[in-house]
C-alpha beads as a LAMMPS data file, in Angstrom:
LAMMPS data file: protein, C-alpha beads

350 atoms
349 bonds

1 atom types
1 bond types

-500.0 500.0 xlo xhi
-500.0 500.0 ylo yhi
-500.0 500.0 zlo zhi

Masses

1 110.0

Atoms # bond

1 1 1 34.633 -483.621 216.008
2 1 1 34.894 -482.095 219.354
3 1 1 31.960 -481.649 222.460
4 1 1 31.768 -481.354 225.553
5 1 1 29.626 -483.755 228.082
6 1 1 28.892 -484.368 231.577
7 1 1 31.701 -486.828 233.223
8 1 1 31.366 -490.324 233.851
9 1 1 32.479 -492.804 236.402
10 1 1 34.014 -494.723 233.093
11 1 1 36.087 -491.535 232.362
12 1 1 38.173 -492.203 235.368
13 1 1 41.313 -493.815 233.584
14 1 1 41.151 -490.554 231.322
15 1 1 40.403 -488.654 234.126
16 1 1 43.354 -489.236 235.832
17 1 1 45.860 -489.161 233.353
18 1 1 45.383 -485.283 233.023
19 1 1 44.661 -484.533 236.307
20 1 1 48.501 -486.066 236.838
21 1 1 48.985 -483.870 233.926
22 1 1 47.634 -480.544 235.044
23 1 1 49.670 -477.849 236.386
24 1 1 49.198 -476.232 238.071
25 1 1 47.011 -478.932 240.216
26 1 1 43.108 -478.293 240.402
27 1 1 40.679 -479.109 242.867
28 1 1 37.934 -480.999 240.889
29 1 1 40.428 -482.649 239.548
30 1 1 42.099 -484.430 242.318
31 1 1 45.307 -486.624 241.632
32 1 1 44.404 -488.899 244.094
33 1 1 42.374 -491.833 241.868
34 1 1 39.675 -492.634 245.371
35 1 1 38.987 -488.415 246.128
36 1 1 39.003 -487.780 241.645
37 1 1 36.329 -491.277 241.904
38 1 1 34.429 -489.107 244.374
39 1 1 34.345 -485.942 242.738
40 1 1 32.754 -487.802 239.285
41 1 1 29.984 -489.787 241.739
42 1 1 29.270 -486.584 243.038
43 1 1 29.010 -484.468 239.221
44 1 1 27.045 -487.509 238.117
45 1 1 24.449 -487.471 241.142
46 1 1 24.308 -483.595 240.858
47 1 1 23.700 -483.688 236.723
48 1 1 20.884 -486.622 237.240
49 1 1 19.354 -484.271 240.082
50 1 1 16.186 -482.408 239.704
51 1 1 17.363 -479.146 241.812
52 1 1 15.200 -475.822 242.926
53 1 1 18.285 -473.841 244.412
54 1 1 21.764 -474.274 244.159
55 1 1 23.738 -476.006 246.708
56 1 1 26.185 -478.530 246.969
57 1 1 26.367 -479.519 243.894
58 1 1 29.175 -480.338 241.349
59 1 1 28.759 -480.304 237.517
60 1 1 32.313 -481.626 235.761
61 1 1 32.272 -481.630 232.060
62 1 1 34.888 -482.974 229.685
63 1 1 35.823 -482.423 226.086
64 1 1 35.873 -485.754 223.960
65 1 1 37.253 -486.413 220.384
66 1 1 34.159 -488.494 218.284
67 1 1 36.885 -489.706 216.045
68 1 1 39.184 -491.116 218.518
69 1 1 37.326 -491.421 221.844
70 1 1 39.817 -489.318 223.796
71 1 1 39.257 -487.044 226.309
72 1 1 40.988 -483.705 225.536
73 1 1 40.084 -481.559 228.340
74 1 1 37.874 -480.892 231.450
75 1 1 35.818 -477.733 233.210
76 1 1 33.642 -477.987 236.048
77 1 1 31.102 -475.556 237.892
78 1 1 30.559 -475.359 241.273
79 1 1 26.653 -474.859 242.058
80 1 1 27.352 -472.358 245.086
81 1 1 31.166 -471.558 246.714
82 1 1 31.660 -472.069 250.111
83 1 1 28.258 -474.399 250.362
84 1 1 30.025 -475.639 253.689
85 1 1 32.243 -473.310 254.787
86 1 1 32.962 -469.531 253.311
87 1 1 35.184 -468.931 250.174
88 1 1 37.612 -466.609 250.907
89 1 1 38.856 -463.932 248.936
90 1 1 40.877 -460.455 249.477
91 1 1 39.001 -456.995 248.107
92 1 1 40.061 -454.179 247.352
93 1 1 39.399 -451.560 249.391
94 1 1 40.286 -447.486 249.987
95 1 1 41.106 -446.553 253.595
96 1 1 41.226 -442.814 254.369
97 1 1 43.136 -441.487 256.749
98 1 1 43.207 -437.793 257.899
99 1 1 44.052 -435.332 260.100
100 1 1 42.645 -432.320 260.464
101 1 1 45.672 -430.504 262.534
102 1 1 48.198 -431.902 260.012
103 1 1 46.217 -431.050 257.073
104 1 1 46.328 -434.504 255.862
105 1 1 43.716 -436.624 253.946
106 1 1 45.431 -439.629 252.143
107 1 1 43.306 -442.356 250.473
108 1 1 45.547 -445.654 250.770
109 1 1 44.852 -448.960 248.656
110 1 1 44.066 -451.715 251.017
111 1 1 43.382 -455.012 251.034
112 1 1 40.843 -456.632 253.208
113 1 1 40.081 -460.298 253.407
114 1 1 36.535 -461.274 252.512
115 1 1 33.321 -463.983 251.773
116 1 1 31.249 -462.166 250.008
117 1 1 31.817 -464.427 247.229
118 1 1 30.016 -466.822 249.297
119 1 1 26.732 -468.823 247.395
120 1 1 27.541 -467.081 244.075
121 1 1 28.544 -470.039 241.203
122 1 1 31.717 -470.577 240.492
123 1 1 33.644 -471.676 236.805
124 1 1 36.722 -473.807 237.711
125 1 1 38.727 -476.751 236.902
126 1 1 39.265 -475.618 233.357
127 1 1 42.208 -478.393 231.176
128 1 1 43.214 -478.323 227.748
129 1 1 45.286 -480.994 226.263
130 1 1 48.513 -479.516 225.383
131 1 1 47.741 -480.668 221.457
132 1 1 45.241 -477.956 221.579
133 1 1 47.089 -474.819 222.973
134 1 1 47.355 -473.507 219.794
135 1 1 45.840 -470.664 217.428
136 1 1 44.192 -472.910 215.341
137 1 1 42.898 -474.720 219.245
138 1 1 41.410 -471.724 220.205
139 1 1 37.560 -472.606 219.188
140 1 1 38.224 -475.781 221.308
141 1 1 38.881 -474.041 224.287
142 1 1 36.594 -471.505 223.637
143 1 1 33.892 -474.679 223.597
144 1 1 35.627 -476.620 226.946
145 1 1 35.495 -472.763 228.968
146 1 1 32.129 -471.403 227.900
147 1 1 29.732 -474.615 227.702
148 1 1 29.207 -473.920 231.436
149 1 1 28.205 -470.731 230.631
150 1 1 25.902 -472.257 227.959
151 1 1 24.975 -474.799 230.712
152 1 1 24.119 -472.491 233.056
153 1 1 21.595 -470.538 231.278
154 1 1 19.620 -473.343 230.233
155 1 1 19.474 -474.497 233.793
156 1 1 18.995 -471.358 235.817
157 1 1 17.542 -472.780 238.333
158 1 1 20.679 -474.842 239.451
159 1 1 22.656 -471.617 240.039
160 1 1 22.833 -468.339 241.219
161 1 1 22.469 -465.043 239.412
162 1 1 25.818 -464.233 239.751
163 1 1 28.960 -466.527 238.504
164 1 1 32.225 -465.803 239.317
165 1 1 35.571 -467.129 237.879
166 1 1 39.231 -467.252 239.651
167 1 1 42.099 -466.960 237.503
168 1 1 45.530 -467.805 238.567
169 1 1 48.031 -465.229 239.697
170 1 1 51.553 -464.244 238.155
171 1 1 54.310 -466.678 238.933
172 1 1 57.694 -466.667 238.096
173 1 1 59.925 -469.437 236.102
174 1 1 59.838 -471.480 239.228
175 1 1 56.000 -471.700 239.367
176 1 1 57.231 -468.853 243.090
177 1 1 54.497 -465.825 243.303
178 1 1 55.369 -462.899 244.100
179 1 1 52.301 -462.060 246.101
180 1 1 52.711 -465.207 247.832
181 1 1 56.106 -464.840 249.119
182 1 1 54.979 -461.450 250.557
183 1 1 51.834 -461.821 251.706
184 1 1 50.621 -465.746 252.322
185 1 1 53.913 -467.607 253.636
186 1 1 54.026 -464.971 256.002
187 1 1 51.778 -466.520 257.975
188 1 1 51.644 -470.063 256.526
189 1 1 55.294 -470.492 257.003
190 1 1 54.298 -473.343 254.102
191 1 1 55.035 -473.293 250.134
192 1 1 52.439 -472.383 247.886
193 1 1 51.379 -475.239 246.470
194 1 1 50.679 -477.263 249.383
195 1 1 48.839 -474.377 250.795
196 1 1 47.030 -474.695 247.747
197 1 1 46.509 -478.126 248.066
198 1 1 44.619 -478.133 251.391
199 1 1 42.612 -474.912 250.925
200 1 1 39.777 -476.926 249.343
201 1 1 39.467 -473.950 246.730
202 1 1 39.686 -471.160 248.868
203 1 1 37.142 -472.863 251.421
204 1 1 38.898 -473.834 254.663
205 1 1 38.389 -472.225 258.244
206 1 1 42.307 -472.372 258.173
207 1 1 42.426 -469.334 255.942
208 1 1 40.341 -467.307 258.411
209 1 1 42.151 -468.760 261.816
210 1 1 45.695 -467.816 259.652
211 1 1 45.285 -464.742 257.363
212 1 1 44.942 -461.677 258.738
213 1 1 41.435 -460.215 259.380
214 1 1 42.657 -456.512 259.686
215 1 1 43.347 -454.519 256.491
216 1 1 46.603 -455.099 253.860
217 1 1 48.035 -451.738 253.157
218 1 1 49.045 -452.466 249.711
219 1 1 51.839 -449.757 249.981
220 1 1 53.858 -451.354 252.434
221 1 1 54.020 -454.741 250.228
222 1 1 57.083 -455.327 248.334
223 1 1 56.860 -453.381 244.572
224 1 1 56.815 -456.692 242.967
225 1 1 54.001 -458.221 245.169
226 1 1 52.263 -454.627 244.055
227 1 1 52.753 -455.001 240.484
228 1 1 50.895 -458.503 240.408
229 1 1 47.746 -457.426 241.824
230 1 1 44.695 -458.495 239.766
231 1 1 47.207 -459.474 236.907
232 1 1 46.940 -462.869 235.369
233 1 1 49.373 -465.555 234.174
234 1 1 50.660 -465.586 231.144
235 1 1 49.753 -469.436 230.821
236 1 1 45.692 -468.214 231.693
237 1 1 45.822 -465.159 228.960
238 1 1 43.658 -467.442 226.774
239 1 1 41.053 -468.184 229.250
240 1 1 40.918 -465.118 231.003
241 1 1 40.323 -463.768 226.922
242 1 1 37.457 -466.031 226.896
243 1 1 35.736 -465.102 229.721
244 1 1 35.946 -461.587 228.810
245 1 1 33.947 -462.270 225.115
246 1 1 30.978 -464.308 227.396
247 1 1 30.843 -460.710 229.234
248 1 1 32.898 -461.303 232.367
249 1 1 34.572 -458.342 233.926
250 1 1 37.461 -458.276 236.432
251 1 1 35.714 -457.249 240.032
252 1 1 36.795 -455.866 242.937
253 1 1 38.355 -459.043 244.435
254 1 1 41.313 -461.125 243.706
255 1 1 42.768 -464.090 245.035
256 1 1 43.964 -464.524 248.382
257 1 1 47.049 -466.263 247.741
258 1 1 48.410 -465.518 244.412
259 1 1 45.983 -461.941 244.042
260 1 1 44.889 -463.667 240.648
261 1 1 42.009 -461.470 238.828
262 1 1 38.210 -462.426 240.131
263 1 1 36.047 -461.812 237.127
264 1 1 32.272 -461.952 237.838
265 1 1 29.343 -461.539 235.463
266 1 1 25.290 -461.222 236.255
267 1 1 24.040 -464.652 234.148
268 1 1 21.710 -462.457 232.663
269 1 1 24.025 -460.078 230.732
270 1 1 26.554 -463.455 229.825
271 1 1 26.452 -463.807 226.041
272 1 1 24.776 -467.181 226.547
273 1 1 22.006 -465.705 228.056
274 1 1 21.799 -462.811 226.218
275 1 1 22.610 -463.744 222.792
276 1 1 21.207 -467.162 223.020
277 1 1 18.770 -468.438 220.187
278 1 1 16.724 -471.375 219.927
279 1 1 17.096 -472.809 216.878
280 1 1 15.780 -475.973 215.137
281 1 1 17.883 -478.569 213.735
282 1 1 18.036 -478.807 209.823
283 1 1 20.627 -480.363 207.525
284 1 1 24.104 -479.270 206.744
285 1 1 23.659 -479.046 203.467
286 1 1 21.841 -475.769 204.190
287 1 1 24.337 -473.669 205.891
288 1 1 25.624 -471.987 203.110
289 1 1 28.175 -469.443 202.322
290 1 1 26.742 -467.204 205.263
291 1 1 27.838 -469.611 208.083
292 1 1 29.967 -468.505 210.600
293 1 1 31.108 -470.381 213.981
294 1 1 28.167 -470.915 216.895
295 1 1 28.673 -472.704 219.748
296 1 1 25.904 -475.263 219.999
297 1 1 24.148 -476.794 223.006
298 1 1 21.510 -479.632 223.362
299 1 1 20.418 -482.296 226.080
300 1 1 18.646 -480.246 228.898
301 1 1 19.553 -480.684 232.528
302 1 1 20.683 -484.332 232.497
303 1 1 22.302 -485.538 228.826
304 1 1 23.900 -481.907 227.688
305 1 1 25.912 -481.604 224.710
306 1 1 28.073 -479.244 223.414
307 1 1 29.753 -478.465 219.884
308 1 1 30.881 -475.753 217.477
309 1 1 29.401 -475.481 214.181
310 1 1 28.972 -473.126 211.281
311 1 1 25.884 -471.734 211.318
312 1 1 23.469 -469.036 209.158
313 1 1 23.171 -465.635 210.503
314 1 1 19.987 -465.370 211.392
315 1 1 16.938 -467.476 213.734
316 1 1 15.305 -468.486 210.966
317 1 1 17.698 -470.651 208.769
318 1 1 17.573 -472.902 211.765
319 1 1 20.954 -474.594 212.845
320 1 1 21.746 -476.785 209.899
321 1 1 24.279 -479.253 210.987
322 1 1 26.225 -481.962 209.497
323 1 1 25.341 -485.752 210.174
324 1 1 28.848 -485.720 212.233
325 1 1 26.863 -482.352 214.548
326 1 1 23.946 -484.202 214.738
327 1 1 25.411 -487.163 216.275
328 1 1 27.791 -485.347 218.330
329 1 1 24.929 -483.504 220.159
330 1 1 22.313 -486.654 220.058
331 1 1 19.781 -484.949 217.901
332 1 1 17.261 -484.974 215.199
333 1 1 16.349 -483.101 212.450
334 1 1 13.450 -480.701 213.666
335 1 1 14.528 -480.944 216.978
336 1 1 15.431 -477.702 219.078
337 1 1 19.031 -476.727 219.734
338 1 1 20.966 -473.476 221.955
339 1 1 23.038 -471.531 220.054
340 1 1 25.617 -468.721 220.867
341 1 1 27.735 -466.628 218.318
342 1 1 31.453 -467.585 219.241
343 1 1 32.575 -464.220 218.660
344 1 1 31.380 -460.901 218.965
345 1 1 32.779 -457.684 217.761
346 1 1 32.297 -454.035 218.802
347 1 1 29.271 -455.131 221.004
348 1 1 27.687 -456.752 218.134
349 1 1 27.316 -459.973 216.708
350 1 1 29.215 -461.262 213.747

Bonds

1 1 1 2
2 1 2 3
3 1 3 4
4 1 4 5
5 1 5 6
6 1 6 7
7 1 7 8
8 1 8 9
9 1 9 10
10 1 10 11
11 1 11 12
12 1 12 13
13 1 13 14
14 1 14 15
15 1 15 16
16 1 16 17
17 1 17 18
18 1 18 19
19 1 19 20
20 1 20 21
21 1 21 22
22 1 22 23
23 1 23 24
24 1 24 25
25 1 25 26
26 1 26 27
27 1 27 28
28 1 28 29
29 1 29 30
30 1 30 31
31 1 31 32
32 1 32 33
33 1 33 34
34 1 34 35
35 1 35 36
36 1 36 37
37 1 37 38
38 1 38 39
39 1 39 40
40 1 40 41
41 1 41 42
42 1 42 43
43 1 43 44
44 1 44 45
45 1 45 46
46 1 46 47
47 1 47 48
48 1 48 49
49 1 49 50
50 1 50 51
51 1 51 52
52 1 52 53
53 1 53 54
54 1 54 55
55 1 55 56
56 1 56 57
57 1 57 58
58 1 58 59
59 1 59 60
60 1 60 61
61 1 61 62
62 1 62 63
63 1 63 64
64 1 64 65
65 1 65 66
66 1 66 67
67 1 67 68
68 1 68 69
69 1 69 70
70 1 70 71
71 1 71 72
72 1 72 73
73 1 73 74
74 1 74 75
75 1 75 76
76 1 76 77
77 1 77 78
78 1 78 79
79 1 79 80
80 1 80 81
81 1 81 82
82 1 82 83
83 1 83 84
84 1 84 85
85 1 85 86
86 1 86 87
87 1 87 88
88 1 88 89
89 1 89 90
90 1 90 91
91 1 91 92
92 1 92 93
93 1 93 94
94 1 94 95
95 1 95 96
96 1 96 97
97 1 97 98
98 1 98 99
99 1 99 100
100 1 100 101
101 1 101 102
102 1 102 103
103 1 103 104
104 1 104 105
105 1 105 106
106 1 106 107
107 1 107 108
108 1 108 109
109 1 109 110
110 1 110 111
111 1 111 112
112 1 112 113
113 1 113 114
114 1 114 115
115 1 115 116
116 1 116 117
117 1 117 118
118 1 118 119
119 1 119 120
120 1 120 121
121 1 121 122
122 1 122 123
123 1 123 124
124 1 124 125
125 1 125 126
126 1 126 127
127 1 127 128
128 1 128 129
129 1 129 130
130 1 130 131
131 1 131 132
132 1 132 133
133 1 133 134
134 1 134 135
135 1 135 136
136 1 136 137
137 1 137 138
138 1 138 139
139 1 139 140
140 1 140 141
141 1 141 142
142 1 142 143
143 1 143 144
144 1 144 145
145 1 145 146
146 1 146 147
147 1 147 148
148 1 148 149
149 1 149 150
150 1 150 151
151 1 151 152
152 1 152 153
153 1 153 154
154 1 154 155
155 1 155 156
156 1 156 157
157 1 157 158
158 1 158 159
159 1 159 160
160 1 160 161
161 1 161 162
162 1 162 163
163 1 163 164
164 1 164 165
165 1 165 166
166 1 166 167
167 1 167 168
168 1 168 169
169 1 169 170
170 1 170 171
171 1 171 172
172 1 172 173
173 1 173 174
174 1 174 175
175 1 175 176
176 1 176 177
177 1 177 178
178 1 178 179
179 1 179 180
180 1 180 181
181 1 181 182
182 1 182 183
183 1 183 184
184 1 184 185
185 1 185 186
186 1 186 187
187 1 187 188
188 1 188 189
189 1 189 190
190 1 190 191
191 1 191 192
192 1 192 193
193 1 193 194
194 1 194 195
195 1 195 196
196 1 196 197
197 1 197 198
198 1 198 199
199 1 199 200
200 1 200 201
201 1 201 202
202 1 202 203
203 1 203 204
204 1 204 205
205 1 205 206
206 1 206 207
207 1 207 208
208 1 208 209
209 1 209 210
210 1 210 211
211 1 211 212
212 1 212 213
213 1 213 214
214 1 214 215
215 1 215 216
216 1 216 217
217 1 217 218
218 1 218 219
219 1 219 220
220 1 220 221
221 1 221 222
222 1 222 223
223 1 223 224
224 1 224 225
225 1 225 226
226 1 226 227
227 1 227 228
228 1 228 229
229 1 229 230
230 1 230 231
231 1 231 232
232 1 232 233
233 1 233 234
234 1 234 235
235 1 235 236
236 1 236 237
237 1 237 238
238 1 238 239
239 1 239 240
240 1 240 241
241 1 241 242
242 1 242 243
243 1 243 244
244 1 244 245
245 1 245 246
246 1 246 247
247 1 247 248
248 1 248 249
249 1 249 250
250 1 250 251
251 1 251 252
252 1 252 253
253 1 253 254
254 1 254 255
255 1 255 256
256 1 256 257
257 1 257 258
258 1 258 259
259 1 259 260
260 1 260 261
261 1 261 262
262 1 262 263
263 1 263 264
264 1 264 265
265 1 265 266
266 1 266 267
267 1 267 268
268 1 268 269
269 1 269 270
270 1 270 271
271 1 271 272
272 1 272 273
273 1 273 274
274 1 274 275
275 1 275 276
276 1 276 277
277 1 277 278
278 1 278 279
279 1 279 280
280 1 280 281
281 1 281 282
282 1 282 283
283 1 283 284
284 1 284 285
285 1 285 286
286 1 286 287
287 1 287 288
288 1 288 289
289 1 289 290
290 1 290 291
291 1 291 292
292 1 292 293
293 1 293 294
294 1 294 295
295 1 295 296
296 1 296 297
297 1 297 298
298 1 298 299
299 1 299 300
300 1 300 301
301 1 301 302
302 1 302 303
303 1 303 304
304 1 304 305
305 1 305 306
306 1 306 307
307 1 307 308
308 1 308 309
309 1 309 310
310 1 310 311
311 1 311 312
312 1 312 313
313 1 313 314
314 1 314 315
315 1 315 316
316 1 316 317
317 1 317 318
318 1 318 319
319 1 319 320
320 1 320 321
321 1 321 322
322 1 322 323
323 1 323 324
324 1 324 325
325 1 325 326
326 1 326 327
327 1 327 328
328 1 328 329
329 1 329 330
330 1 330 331
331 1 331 332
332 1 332 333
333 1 333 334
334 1 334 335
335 1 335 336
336 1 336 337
337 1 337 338
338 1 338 339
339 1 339 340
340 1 340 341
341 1 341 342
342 1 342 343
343 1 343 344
344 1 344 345
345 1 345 346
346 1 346 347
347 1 347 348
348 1 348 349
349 1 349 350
């Protein structure tokens, strides 16, 4: 069975063979072995914290086979972007520009550059093993992507109201972006990956002292930098799918190198706020014919747990869960457990 847990220092051999793996390369999950041993001291000092307001902190989960003991994937929140320093991001914006005499009055897409992302939580650092980028994989990452969601409602007080998520751009069969090529080396003069190497996700005063401060007039890019605007890879379709069924919607921002999608949701109206029941733990053997696939949290602040299981429709059949569940998520019979539908369909749930 699959579920998701806080990272541990012990993880690090695991750890590092898919952050060498991952592509393309993510901040939390630094290749270096002494900055990735950093990042895990700092998720495991932030999970063991008692915390009022968000701040520095750095929650990195991973996804762990009971059966075998390996780790099959990784997804991290960041408490509040830009803590230290802004996080920068381009918005969209519509510049008018008239003239009376002429009889003009055009409204031009522009792009301005931005931090008004700044303290709002941000979902990144998602992995899945390869093994499970499949159809029949698509619960797993469903479980890997929206535990922090499921996370982050139990634990409100850790984050901010708002969470935002950064998906990566479109990029052609060389891993080149179009947007990139127009817009970023421009003024970099530097490929994109290092760029995206040193940015510290999106968090450097570089980008300010480098990008341009004044508008973007999106018209006067190249029609294939133009096309990619707000679009995302092919290789995030998956995810970004994901985030749309927890409620996420694309916002007015996208990424300021690669003009990846922003997608942004109030934690309130996320479907693991919303939708969220507490349920008490029962046996399996009572699920029944009416199950149908939840994703189930236990644990609190410190020891969280994450699985999917089948499930009966309603609050009060409980969540009856297999001995296998049970142990996955380090509970009891009668104890109390989170639980999310997995799916939802035409605004209700199944």
């Amino acid at each position: 069975m699959l579920f998701v847990r806080p990272a541990r220092l012990s993880d690090l051999d695991e750890l590092e063979r898919m952050a060498r793996a991952a592509q393309p390369v993510l901040h939390s999950l630094p290749r270096d072995r002494r900055a990735l041993e950093t990042r895990v001291a700092l998720s495991e000092d932030s999970f063991r914290a008692e915390v009022d307001l968000p701040g520095e902190e750095f929650y990195l989960f991973v996804m762990q086979d009971s059966t075998t003991g390996k780790l099959l994937g990784t997804s991290s929140i960041v408490a509040s972007a830009g803590y230290s320093e802004p996080f920068y991001a381009f918005r969209n914006d519509a510049l008018i520009h008239a003239s009376r005499e002429l009889k003009v009055n055009r409204k031009i897409h522009a792009l301005t550059m931005s931090h008004e992302l700044t303290g709002k939580s941000r979902l990144t650092g998602f992995y899945i093993d390869p093994s499970l980028r499949t159809p029949e994989g698509e619960a797993a990452a469903h479980l890997l992507s929206r535990s922090r969601m499921l996370y982050i409602a139990a634990n409100r007080k850790r984050f901010s109201s708002e969470v935002f998520s950064l998906m990566l751009g479109v990029s052609d069969d060389t891993g080149a972006s179009p947007f990139w090529e127009a817009v970023g080396r421009k003024f970099f003069s530097r490929d994109f990956e290092q760029v995206e190497l040193e940015s510290g996700g999106r968090s450097r005063t570089f980008i300010a002292e480098v990008m341009p401060s004044y508008p973007i007039y999106v018209p006067l890019l190249p029609g294939e930098a133009q096309r990619v605007l707000g679009e995302p890879n092919e290789s995030t379709l998956l995810a970004y799918d994901i985030h749309l069924e927890e409620g996420f919607e694309p916002d007015r921002f996208v990424d300021i190198f690669d003009a990846g999608p922003v997608l942004t949701i109030a934690v309130d109206k996320s479907a693991s706020a919303s939708s969220g029941e507490l349920r008490t733990v029962r046996d399996g053997a009572l699920a029944g014919s009416r199950a149908a696939p939840y994703l189930v949290a236990a644990g609190g602040a410190h020891e969280f747990r994450a699985i999917v299981a089948p499930l009966a429709g309603t609050r009060s059949d409980g969540a009856a869960l297999s001995a296998d569940a049970r142990a996955a998520l380090g509970v009891q019979e009668k104890e109390t457990v989170r639980a999310v539908p997995l799916h939802q369909a035409s605004g209700e749930l199944q």
